[in-house]
C-alpha positions in Angstrom: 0.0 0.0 0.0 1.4 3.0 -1.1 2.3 5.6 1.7 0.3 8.7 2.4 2.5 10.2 4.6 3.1 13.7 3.0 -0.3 13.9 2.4 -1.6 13.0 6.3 0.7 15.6 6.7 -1.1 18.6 5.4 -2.8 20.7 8.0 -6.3 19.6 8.0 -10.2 20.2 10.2 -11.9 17.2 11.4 -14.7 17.3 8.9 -15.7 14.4 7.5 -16.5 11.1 10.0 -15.1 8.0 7.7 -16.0 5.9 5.9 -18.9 7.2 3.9 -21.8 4.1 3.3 -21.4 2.5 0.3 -24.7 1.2 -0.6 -26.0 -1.5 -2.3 -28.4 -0.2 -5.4 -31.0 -3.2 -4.9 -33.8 -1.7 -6.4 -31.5 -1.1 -9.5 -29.9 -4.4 -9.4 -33.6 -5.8 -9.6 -35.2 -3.6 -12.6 -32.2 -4.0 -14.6 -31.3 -7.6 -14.0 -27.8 -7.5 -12.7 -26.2 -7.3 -9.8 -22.9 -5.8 -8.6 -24.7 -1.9 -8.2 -23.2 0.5 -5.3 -23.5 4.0 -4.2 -21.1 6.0 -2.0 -22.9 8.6 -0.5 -21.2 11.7 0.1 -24.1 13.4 0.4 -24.6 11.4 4.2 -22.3 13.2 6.3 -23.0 14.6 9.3 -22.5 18.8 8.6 -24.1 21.1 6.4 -26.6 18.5 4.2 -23.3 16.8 3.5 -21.1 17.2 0.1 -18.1 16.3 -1.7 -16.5 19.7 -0.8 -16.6 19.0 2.8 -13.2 16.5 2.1 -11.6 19.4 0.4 -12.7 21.6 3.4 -11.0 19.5 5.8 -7.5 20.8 4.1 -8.9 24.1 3.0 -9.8 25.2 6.6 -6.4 23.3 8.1 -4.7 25.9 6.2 -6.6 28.8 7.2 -6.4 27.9 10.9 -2.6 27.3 9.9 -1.8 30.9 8.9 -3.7 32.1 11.4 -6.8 33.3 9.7 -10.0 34.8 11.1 -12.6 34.9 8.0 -12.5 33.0 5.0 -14.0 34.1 1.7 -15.9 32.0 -1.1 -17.6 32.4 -4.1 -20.3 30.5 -5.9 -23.8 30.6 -7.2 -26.8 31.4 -5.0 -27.4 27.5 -4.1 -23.5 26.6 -4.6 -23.2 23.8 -2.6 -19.3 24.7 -1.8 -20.4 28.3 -0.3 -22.9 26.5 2.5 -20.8 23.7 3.4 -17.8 26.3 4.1 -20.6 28.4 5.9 -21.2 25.7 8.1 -17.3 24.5 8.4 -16.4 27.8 9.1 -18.8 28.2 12.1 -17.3 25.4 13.6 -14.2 26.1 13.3 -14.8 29.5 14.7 -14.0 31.7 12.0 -15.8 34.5 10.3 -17.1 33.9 6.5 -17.9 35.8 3.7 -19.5 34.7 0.3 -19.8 35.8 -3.2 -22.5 35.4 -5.2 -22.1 35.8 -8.9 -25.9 36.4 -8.8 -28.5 39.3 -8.8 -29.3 40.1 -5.2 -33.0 39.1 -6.0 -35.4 38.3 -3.3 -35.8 34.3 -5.2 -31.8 34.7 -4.7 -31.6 35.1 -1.2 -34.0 32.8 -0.5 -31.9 30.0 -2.1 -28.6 31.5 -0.5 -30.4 31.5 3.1 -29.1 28.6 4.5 -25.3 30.2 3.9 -26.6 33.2 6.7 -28.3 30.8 8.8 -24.4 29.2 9.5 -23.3 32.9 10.3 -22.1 33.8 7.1 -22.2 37.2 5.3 -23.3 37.5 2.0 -22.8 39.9 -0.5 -24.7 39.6 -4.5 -22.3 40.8 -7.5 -24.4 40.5 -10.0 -24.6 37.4 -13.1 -21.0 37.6 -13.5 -18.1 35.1 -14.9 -15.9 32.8 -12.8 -13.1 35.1 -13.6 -14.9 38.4 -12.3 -16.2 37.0 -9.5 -12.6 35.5 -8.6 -11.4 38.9 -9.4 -14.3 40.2 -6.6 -13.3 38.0 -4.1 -9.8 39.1 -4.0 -10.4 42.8 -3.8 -12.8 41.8 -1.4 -9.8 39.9 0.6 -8.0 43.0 0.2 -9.7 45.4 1.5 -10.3 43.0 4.7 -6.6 43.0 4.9 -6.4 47.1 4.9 -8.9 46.9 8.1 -6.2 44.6 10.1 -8.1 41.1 9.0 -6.4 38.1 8.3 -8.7 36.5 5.4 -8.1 33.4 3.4 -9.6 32.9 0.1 -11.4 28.9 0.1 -10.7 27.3 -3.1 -6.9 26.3 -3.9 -7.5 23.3 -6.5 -4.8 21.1 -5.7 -5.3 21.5 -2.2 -8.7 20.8 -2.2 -8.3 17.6 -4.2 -6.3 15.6 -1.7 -9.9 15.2 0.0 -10.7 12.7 -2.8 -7.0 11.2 -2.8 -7.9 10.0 0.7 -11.4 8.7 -0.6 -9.9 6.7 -3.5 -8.1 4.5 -0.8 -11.5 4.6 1.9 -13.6 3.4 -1.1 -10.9 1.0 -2.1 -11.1 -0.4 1.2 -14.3 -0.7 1.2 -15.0 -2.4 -1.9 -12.3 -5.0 -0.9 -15.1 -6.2 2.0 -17.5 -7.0 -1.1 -17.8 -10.6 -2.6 -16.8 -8.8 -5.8 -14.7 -6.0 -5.5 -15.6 -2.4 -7.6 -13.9 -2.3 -11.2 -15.8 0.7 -12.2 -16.7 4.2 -10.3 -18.5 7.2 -12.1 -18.5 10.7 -11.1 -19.3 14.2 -11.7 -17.1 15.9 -14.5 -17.1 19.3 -13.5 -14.5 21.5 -11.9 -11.7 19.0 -11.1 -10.7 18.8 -7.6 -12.7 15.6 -6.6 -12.2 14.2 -9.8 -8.2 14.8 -9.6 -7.6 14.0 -6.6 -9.2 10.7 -7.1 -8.0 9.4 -10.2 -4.5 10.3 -8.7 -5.5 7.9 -5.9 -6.8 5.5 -8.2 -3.1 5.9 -9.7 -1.3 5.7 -6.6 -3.5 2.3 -6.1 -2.0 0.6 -9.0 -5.4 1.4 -11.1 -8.1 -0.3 -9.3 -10.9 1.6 -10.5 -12.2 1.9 -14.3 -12.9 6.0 -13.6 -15.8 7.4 -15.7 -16.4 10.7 -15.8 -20.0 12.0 -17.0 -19.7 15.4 -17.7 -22.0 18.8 -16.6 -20.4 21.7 -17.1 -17.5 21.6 -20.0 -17.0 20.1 -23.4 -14.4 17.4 -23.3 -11.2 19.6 -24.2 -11.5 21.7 -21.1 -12.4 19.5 -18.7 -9.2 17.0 -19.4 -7.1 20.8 -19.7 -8.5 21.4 -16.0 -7.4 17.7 -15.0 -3.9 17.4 -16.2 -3.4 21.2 -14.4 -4.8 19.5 -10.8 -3.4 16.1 -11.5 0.4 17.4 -11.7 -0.3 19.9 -9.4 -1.0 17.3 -6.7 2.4 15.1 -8.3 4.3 18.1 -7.3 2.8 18.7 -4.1 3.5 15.2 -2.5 6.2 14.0 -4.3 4.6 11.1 -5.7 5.5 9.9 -9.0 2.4 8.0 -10.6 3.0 8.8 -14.7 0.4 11.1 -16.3 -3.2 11.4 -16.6 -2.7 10.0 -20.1 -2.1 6.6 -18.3 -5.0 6.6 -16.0 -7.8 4.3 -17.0 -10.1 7.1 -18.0 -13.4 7.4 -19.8 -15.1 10.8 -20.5 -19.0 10.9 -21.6 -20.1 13.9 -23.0 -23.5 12.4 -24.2 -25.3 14.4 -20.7 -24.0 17.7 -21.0 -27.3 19.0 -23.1 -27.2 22.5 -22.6 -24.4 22.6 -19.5 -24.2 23.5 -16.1 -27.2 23.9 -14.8 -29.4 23.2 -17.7 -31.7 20.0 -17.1 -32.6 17.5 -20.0 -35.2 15.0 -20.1 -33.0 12.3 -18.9 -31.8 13.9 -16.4 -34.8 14.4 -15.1 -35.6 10.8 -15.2 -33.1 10.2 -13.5 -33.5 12.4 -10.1 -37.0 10.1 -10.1 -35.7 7.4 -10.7 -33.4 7.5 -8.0 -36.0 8.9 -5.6 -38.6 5.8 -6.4 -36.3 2.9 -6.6 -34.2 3.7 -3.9 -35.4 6.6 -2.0 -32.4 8.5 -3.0 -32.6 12.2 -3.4 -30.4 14.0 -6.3 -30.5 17.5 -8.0 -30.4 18.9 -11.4 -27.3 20.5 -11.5 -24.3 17.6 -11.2 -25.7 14.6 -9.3 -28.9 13.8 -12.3 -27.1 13.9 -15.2 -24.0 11.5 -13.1 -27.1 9.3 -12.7 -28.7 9.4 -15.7 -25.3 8.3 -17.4 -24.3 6.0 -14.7 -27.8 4.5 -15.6 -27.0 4.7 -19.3 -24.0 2.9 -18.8 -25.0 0.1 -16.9 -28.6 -0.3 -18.9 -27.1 -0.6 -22.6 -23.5 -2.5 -22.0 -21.2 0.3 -21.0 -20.2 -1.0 -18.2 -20.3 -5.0 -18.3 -22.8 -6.8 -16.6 -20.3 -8.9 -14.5 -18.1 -6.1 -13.4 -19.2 -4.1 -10.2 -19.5 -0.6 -10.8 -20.3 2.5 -8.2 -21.6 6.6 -8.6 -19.8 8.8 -6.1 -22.9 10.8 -4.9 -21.5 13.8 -3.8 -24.5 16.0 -2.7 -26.5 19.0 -3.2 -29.1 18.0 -2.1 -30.4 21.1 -0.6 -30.4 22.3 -4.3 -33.6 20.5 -4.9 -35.9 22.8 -3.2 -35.0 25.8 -5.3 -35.8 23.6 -8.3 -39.4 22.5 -8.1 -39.9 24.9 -11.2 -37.7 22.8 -13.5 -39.1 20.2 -13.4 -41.8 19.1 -16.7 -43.0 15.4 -15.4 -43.6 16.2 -11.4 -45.5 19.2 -10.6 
């Protein structure tokens, strides 16, 4: 087993109590006729709703506390799930925090962002701008707490973030050595890269385990693997660990669920979010976990994924999403 030393290392916050379940998907395993069906739910963890961004957190907020920080900034949508889990983190962890919303400071818009002021943080709308204006935002923001004798820390370093989901490649590695047939196949998100970085670098330092899938929501295929390789040897250079490149990594992008990107549902997406929610009882939201499902479903329905090897979706929250989206749906009213 490969030594995680340097990365144990890191400063981290006690976030995240571990393992995550790793559910069976009987209800799946029945309708479809096979077996071998898991889900590891990142969405079940004990702060905030739960989230993939709480295991980036853990280092995010370890290196706050290390330099000493008293508020920590973040910027996201009006439902981002990254600004309430920091909200809550941050609370805990005693420090002051203050999120960017590249959104109009609407009355629908603080309704969805209410559960980021209702963990202590402060809030302030910027309008429907780009990730690079609102990055450019936060930082003046950062400054000008600096000038008034704060010491602020801006949440999002990608590399740092992403040795969350190094950890979770061995927990869920672990895991699926317990089952009568272990995982050959995991699915996840495709969307900004830290989780997905961090772990198919895991993956790699595990001697490949995992067939990684990556069902993408948010960029065509180009940019995504562009924002992978940047994480991927930013994380090699961080540790020291030589695995070889993200060209070696067993790695399969499907673009067939973007439809009309972030945010923008499609019909089987859709199906999806019911699908789960009457087979299993399993709640996910329009804007990364459906369209994960609905290609994790594709790919297991029609032969993408071979019947006889074990595959498993990384569900890694959002859930409080779904209430501000009753009024996307077309099938449920």
């Amino acid at each position: 087993m490969p030594d995680l030393k340097s990365i144990l290392r890191e400063p981290r916050y006690d976030l995240v109590k571990v393992p995550t379940p790793l559910q069976r998907l009987s209800g799946f395993e029945r309708k479809l006729g096979r077996s071998g069906l898991f889900m590891k739910r990142d969405d079940l963890m004990e702060i905030g709703l739960g989230g993939n961004k709480l295991r980036s957190l853990e280092f995010w907020l370890g290196a706050a506390l290390q330099q000493r920080a008293d508020i920590v900034l973040v910027a996201g949508g009006a439902t981002s799930n990254l600004c309430r889990l920091t909200a809550a983190a941050a609370s805990m962890a005693g420090l002051d925090c203050l999120i960017v919303h590249n959104a109009e400071e609407s009355p629908a818009n603080r309704e969805r962002s209410f559960l980021n002021r209702l963990f202590g943080a402060e809030t302030r709308f910027i309008g429907a701008v780009g990730e690079e204006e609102r990055g450019a935002a936060t930082k003046a923001a950062a400054a000008e707490l600096t000038r008034q004798g704060r010491t602020p820390y801006i949440v999002g370093d990608a590399v740092l973030g992403a040795l969350g989901y190094v950890l979770a490649a061995f927990e869920l590695h672990e895991q699926s050595q317990r089952e009568a047939a272990p995982l050959r196949h995991v699915v996840l998100a495709g969307s900004m890269g830290p989780t997905e970085a961090g772990f198919i670098f895991g993956n790699a330092m595990l001697g490949y385990p995992f067939q990684v899938h990556l069902v993408s929501v948010e960029y065509e295929q180009a940019e995504l693997e562009a924002r992978l390789c940047r994480i991927y040897d930013g994380i090699a250079e961080r540790t020291g660990f030589s695995v070889g490149g993200l060209e070696q990594a067993p790695l399969h992008y499907h673009m067939a669920h973007l439809g009309g990107g972030w945010g923008v549902p499609t019909p089987e997406s859709e199906a999806a979010i019911v699908a789960f929610a009457r087979t299993e009882g399993i709640l996910v939201e329009h804007v990364y976990t459906a369209k994960t499902c609905a290609g994790f479903l594709d790919l297991v329905a029609n032969g993408g994924i071979p019947a006889d090897e074990p595959a498993c979706i990384i569900h890694t929250g959002g859930t409080a999403s779904l209430f501000a989206q009753r009024e996307q749906f077309q099938t449920v009213s």
